[in-house]
N, C-alpha and C positions, 0 to 999 in steps of 0.2 A: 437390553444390555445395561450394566452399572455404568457408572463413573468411567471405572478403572479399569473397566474391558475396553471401552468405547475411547478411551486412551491408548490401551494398547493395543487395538486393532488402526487407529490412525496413526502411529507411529508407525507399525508396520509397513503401512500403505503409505507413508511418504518415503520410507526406506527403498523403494521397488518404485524406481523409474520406468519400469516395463511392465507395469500393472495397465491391461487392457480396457478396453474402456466399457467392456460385460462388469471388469472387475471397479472398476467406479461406478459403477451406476450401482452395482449390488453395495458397494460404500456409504452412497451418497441415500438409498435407501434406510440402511442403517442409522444414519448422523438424523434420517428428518424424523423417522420413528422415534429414538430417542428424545427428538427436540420436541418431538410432538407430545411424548409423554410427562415431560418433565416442564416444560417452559409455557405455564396456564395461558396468558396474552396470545403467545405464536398459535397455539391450541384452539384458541376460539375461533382466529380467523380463518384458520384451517379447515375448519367443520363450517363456517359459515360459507367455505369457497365449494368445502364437498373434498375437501382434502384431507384423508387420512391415511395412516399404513397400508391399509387395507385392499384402498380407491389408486394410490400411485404406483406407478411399474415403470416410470421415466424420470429421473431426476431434471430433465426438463418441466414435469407438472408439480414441482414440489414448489410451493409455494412463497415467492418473494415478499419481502419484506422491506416497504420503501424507509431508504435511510433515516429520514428526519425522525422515525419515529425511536427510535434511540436518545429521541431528546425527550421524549413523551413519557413512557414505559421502561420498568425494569425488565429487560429482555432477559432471560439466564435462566438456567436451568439448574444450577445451584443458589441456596438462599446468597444474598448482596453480602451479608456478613461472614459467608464462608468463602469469599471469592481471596485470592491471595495476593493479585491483581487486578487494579481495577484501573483502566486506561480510558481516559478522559478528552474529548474533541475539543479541538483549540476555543470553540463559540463564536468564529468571527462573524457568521453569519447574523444570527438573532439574539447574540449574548448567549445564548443558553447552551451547555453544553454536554453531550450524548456521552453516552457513558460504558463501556463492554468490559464484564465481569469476568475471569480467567482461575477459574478454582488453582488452576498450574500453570505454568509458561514451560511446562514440556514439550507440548505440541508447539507453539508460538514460537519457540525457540530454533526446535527444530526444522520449522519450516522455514523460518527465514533463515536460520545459517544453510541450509541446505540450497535453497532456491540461490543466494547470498554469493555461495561458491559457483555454484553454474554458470550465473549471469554476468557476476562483477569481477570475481576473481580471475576468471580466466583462464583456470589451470594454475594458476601462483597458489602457495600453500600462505604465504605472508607477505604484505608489503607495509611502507611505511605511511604512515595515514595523517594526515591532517583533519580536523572533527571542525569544523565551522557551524557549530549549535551547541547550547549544556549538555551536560550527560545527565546518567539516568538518577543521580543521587541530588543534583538539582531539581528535576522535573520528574520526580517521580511516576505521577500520572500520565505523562507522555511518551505514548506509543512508540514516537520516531527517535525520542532519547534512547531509550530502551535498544532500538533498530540499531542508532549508530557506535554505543557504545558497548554490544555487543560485536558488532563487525569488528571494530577498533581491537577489545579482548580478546577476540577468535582468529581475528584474518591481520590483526597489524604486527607491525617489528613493536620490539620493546621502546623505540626510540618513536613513537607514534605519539601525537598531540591534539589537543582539544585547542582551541582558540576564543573559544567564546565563552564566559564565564558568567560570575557574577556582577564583575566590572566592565562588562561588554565585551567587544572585539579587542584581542589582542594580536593587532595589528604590526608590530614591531617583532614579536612573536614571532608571527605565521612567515610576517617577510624573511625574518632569518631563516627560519625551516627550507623556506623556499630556494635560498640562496644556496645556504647547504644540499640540496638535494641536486640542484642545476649543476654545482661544483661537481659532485660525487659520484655521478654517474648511475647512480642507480634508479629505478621506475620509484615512480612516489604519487599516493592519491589523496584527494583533496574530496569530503564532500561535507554535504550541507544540505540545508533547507535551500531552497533557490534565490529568496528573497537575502539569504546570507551572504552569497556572493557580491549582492551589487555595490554593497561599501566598499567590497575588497577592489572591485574594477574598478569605482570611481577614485580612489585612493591612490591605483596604479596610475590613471589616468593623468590626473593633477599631479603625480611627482612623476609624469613622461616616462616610467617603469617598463618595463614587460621581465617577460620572464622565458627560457627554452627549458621548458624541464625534460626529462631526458627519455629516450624511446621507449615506450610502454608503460608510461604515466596515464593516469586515471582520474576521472572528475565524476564525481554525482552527484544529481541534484536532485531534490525531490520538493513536494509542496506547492507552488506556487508562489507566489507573492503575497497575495494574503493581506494587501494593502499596510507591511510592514515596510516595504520601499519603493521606487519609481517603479511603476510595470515598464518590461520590454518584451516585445514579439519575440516569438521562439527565435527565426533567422538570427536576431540582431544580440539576444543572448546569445545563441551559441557562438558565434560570431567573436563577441567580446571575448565571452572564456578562449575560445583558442589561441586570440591574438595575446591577450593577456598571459597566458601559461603556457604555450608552446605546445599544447596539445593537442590532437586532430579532433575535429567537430566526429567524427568516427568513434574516437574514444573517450568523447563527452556521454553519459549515459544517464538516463531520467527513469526516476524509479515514482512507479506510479501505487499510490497504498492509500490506506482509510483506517481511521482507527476502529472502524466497524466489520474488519476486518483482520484476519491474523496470517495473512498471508499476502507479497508485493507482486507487483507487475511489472518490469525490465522492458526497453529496447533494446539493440546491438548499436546503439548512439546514433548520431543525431546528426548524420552526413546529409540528410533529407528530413525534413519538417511538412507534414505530420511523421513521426516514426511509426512503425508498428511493434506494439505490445502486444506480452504475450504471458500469461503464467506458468506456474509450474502442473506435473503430471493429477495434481490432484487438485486443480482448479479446474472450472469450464467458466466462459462468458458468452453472453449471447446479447442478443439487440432484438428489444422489444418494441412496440405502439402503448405506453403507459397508459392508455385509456381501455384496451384490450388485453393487456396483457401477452397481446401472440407474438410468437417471433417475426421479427423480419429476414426478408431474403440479405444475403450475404451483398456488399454495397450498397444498403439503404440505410441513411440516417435514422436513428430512432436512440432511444434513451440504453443506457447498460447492463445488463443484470449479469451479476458476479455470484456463483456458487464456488465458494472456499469450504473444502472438506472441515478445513485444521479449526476452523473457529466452531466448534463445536460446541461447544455451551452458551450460544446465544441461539444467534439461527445463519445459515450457512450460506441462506440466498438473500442476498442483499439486490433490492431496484434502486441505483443511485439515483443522481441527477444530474450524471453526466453524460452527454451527447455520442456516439460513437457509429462509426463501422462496422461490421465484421470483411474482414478480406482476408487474403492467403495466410496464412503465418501467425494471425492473430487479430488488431483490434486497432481500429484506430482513434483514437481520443478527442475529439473534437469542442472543447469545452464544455462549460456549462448548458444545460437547456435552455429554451426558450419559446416563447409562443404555445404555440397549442400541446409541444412536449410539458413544456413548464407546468400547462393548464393539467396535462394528464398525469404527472408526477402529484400536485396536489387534491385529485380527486382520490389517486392512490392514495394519501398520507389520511386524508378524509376516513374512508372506507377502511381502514386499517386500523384506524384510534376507535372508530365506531364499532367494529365488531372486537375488536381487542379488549373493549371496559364494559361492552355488553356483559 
């Protein structure tokens, strides 16, 4: 398939919430063939694994691609200089930062307004929004700018606001918005990077503030902390945000994504910590042993592997390095690896840069 087939057979295919899961696998056959054709690095370690179009008939054996190596390699399937997008990982980790090349943001687009509506929206066609991060003309390269100032453009009232700019937080700002909305009676959402909220709570705190915003108000947070502010335990965030906004820990909602990825992951909020995640019709996740590669039984710990249709011009199955579940509904998020995960996640990254520059 081209380019521009294999674009518009995944639009298709996120348009068709009732596409079976014969009809994903025959999908996801498609996306790795392509990736296999076109993306030389993905290609090597494919054939070094014994992985090719040919050899795969389960989008389960299609080959993962541990994340960090997005900081190594140009992944893409189109040359870097025809990419139209190019979406950059924050580097907090090693300084260095991984990089996913997007010839279009049609697909990228679409999958997140689409998943976007399902999960956050709720059935509302608009609400009024609060942005607690830059947008996407500040932070070009950033995935999640992009994320919420498209939400903002598609799903907010015109009277919808950014609060974080190039002068920081604007925090006299946001309080009036807030004020205004508690008055007015109508549902009003607030989100942000996670680590954006805790100035706004500490700020509440020390001026004795709260807030009731009004029945069917919305919070998302997404990212972590990121060692941009005080870490707190999930309970104790969620916690604060409710007490602080008047909003139920129910409809506080955590949106789990990657820039190595073009497609998010949603709870139904956060009345219980761990939540369970889950994505949309043309994602699958699974839970691996990164030393073996295999799956695990459903409630066994082991590392995440995320196959995203929509991100199609890099590679589609990402082995993160984060911890998880599988259980009823979806996936449970258990941090970071460690130990003997950690150890098998970096023999993956190993084995991966070695047959990739062979």
């Amino acid at each position: 398939m081209t380019q521009a087939e294999i674009i518009e057979a995944l639009l298709a295919f996120i348009a068709r919430p009732d596409a079976s899961e014969a009809e994903f696998e025959a999908m996801a056959l498609q996306v790795f063939a392509y990736q296999f054709r076109n993306n030389e690095p993905y290609r090597r370690f494919a054939l070094q694994r014994g992985r090719t179009p040919l050899a795969v008939r389960r989008w389960r054996d299609i080959p993962a691609v541990p994340i960090t190596a997005f900081k190594g390699l140009t992944l893409s399937c189109c040359p870097p200089e025809a990419a139209s997008h190019v979406f950059m990982t924050s580097g907090t980790t090693q300084g260095v930062r991984g990089r996913s090349y997007h010839p279009t943001l049609a697909v990228w687009q679409r999958s997140m307004l689409d998943n976007f509506r399902a999960r956050f929206m709720r059935g509302r066609a608009r609400i009024r929004m609060g942005i607690l991060f830059p947008d996407d003309r500040e932070l070009p390269n950033s995935s999640l700018a992009h994320y919420l100032s498209l939400a903002r453009r598609a799903c907010g009232t015109p009277d919808s606001q950014g609060f974080i700019g190039a002068d920081g937080l604007d925090l006299d700002g946001l309080l009036a918005a807030l004020a205004q909305a508690e008055a007015g009676g109508e549902p009003y959402a607030l989100l942000g990077a996670s680590y954006s909220f805790v100035p706004v709570l500490d700020a509440l705190a020390a001026q004795g503030r709260r807030f009731a915003l009004p029945e069917g108000s919305l919070i998302l947070d997404t990212g972590g902390f990121k060692g941009q502010s005080r870490e707190l335990a999930p309970d104790a965030f969620y916690d604060a945000l409710s007490a602080a906004f008047g909003v139920p820990r129910a409809s506080c909602i955590n949106m789990y994504g990657m820039t190595e990825l073009s497609s998010q992951f949603y709870d139904d909020g956060n009345a219980v910590c761990p939540s369970v995640k889950s994505g949309p019709h043309w994602v699958r996740s699974r839970v691996v042993d990164p030393l073996t590669g295999a799956d695990l039984r459903d409630g066994e710990r082991g590392v995440l592997v995320h196959h995203d249709l929509a991100h199609f011009n890099c590679v589609s199955a990402i082995l993160t390095e984060d911890a998880g579940e599988i259980v009823p509904g979806g996936f449970l998020l258990l941090g970071r690896v460690d130990g003997e995960a950690s150890k098998g996640c970096s023999v993956a990254v190993a084995e991966f840069l070695a047959a990739a520059r062979s």
